[in-house]
C-alpha positions in Angstrom: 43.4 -76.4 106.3 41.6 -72.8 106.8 42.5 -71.1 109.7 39.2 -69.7 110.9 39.4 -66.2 112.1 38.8 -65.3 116.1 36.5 -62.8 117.3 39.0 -59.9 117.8 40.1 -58.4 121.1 41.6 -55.4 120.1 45.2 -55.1 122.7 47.4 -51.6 122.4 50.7 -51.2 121.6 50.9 -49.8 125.3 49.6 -53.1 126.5 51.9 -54.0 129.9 50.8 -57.1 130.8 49.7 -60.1 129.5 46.0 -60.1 128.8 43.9 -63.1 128.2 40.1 -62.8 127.3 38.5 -66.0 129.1 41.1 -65.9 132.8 43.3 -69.1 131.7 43.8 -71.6 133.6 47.3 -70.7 134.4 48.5 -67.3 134.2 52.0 -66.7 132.8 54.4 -64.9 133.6 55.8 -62.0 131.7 58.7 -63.0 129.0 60.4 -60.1 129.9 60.5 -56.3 129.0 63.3 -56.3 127.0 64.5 -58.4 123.7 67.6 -60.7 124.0 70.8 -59.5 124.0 72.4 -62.7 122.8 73.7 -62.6 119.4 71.8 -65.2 116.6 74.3 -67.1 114.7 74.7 -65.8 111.4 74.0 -68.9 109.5 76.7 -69.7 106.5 74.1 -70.9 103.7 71.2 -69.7 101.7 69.4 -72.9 100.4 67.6 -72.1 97.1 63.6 -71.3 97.4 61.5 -73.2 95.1 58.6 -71.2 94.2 56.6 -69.6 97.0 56.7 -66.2 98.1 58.5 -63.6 99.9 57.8 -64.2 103.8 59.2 -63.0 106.9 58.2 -65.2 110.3 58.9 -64.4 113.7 57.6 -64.7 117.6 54.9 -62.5 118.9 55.3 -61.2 122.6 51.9 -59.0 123.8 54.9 -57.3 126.5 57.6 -58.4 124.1 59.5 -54.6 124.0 59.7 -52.7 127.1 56.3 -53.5 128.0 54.9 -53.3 124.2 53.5 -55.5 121.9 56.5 -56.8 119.3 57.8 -59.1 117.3 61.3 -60.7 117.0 62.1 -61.9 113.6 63.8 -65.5 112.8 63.9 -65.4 109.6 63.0 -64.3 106.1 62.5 -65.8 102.9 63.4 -63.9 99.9 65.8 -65.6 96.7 66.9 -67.9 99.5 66.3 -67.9 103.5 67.9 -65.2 104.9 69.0 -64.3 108.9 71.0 -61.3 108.9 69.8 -58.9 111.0 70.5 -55.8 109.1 68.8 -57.5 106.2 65.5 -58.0 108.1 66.3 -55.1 109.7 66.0 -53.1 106.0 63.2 -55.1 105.0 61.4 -53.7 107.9 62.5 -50.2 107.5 61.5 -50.1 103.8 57.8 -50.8 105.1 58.0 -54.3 103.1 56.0 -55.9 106.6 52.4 -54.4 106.7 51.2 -56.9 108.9 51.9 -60.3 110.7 49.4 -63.0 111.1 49.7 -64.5 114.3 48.8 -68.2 114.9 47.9 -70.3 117.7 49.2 -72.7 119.1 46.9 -75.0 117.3 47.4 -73.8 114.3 44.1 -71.3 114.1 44.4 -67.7 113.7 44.6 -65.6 116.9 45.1 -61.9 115.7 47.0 -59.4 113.6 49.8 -57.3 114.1 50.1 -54.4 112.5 53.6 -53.4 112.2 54.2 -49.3 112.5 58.3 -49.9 112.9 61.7 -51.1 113.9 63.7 -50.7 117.0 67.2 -52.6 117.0 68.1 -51.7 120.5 69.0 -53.8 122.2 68.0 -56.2 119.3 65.8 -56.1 116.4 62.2 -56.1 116.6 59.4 -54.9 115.0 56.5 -52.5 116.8 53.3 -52.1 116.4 49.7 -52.8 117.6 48.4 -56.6 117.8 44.5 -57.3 117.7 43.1 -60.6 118.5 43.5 -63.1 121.3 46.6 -64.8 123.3 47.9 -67.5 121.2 47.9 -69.9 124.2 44.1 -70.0 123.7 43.0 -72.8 121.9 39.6 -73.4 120.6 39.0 -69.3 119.7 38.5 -66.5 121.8 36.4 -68.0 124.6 39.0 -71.1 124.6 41.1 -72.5 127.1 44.5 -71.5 127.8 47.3 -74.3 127.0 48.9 -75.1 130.4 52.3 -75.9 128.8 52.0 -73.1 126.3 51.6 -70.6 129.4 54.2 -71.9 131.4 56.7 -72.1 128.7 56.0 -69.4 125.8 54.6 -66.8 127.9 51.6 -66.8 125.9 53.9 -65.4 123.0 53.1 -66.6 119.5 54.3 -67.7 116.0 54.0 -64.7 113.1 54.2 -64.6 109.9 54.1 -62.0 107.6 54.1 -61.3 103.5 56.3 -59.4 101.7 55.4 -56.4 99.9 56.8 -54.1 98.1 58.1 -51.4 99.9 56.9 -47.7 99.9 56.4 -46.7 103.5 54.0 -48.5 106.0 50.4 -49.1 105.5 47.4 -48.7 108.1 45.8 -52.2 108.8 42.9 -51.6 107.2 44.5 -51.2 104.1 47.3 -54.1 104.3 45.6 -57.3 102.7 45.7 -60.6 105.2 48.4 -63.3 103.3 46.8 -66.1 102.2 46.3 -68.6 105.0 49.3 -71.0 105.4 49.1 -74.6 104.6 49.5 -76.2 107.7 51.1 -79.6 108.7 51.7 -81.5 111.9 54.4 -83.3 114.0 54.6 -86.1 116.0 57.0 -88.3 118.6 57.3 -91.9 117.3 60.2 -93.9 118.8 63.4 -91.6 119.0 62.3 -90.0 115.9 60.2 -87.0 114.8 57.6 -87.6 112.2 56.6 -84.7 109.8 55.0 -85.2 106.5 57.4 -82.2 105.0 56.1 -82.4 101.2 52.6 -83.3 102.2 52.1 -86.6 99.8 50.4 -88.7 102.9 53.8 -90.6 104.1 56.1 -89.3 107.0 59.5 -88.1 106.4 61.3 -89.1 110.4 64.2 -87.4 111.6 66.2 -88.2 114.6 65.2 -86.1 117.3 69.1 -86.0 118.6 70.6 -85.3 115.2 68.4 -81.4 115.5 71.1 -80.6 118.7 75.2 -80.8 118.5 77.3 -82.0 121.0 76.9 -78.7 122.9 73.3 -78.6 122.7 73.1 -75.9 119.7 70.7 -76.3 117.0 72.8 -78.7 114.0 73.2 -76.8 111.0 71.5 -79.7 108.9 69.2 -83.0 109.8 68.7 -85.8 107.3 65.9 -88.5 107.1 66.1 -92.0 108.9 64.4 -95.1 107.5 62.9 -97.3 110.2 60.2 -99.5 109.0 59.4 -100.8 112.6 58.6 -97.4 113.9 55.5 -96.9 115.5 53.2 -94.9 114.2 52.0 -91.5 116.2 49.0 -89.1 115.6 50.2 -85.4 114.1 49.7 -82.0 115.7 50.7 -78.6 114.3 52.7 -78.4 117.4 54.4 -80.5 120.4 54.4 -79.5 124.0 58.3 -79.9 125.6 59.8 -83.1 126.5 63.5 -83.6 127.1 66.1 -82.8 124.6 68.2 -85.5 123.6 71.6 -86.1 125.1 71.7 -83.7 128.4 72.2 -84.5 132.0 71.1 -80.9 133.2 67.2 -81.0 131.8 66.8 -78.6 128.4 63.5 -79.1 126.8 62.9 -78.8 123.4 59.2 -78.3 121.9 57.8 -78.2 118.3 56.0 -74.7 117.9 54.3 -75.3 114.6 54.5 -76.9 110.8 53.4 -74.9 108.3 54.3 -74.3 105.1 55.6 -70.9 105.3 56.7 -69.7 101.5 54.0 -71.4 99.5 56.4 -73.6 97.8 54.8 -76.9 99.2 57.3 -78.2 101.6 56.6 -77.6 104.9 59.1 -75.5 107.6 59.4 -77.0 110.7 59.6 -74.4 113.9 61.6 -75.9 117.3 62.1 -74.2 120.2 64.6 -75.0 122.7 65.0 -74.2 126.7 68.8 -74.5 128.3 68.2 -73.3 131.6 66.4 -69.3 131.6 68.1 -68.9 127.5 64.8 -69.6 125.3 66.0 -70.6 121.3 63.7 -70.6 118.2 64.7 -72.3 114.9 63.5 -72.8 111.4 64.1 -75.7 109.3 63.3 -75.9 105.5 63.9 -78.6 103.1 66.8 -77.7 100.9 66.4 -79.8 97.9 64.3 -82.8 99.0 62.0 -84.1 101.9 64.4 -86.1 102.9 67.1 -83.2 104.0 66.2 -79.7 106.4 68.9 -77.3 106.5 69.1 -74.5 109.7 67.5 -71.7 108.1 66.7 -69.3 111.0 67.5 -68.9 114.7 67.0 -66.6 117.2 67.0 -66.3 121.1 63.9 -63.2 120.9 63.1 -62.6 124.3 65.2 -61.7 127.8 63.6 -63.9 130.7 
């Protein structure tokens, strides 16, 4: 699928609210001014990459950084996945980022972020300038805003970004958009979530308990279930919240996007979680098969 590119609203870096181009119909609140100071886990594996390339993906916030347009990085993607922040935080400093491309939460492009540095106080993010539209917007700039996206993302939105090679920053005119993801979709059927990861036509369904632990942390690996009786369910790039599986105290979990991320044609899958104000973001990758995603990157990006 082509993502088809927006009519640009151009937003500056010293951008202090949340701006959306055709008044949605609800207006979010801010995500706050000031990234998360609650620490990612540093996870304990690198699953091989097969083929692909070098990509970095993180969350857009228009007000992410002190009022600012930012973005938090999950993960990156290199010989293997990588989280550690001073490893992303390098990768940033070496001007290996140019640019993020920002998606929707339908999948279509919404803008570009042009990435002009790092600040890792009080945790990492990248700065810059973002041109283009809300990602809450769907159907293009003079869209409608997504009542649950606005309510629960802020209007903040997936990015991902290219790796270069390194040399010092480059204007946006001169950094090259990535080629466009492929995407995928996701979808609810029984107890299970359905996502065609290696994009051969047949769903690949995964318990949607076995993604939390007993504490209601992301699980550090999910395999596939078998259940010839499941019903079948229509595919989205992404899922608006329902209840997470196995809590008393109402956590949400959502499905912000599939997408093939590293060009290696098995698609990542991107959750988000909600325990009480604490917002959670993971990436899951298939490790050697379809059948089997392993935890590849999780942050909490943005203070409430």
């Amino acid at each position: 699928m082509r993502l088809d590119p927006a009519p640009p609203v151009c937003v500056a870096c010293v951008t202090l609210c949340l701006a959306i181009a055709c008044r949605p119909a609800v207006v979010p609140e801010p995500p706050g001014t000031e990234p998360s100071t609650t620490p990612a886990r540093t996870l304990d594996h690198r699953p091989a990459a097969v083929g692909g390339h070098d990509v970095m993906i993180g969350e857009l916030c228009l007000d992410g950084a002190g009022g600012r347009p930012a973005v938090a990085p999950v993960a990156m993607r290199g010989v293997g996945w990588i989280t550690e922040p001073a490893e992303i935080a390098d990768t940033l400093a070496r001007g290996r980022v140019a640019a993020f491309e920002v998606l929707a939460i339908d999948g279509a492009r919404a803008g570009r972020f042009a990435v002009i540095g790092a600040d890792d106080d009080p945790s990492l993010a990248a700065l810059g300038s973002y041109t283009g539209r809300s990602p809450c917007l769907v159907g293009g700039s003079d869209g409608a805003a997504d009542p649950a996206c606005a309510k629960l993302r802020k209007g903040c939105g997936l990015a991902v970004a290219q790796l270069g090679a390194g040399g010092g920053f480059l204007d946006e005119d001169d950094a090259a958009p990535p080629p466009a993801p492929v995407l995928g979709g996701a979808c609810l059927s029984g107890d299970a979530l359905a996502v065609d990861i290696d994009g051969d036509g047949v769903v690949e369904r995964f318990r949607a308990s076995d993604f939390f632990d007993e504490v209601l942390e992301f699980a550090e690996e999910v395999t596939v279930v078998i259940d010839d009786q499941a019903p079948r369910c229509e595919p989205t790039f992404a899922l608006a919240s329902t209840a997470a599986p196995g809590a008393a105290d109402g956590p949400t979990f959502s499905v912000l996007g599939v997408l093939d991320l590293d060009g290696d044609g098995w698609r990542e899958v991107v959750i988000e979680q909600h325990v009480g104000v604490r917002r959670t973001i993971a990436v899951y990758s298939a490790v050697d098969a379809a059948a089997r995603l392993a935890l590849v990157g999780e942050v909490a990006p943005w203070a409430p």
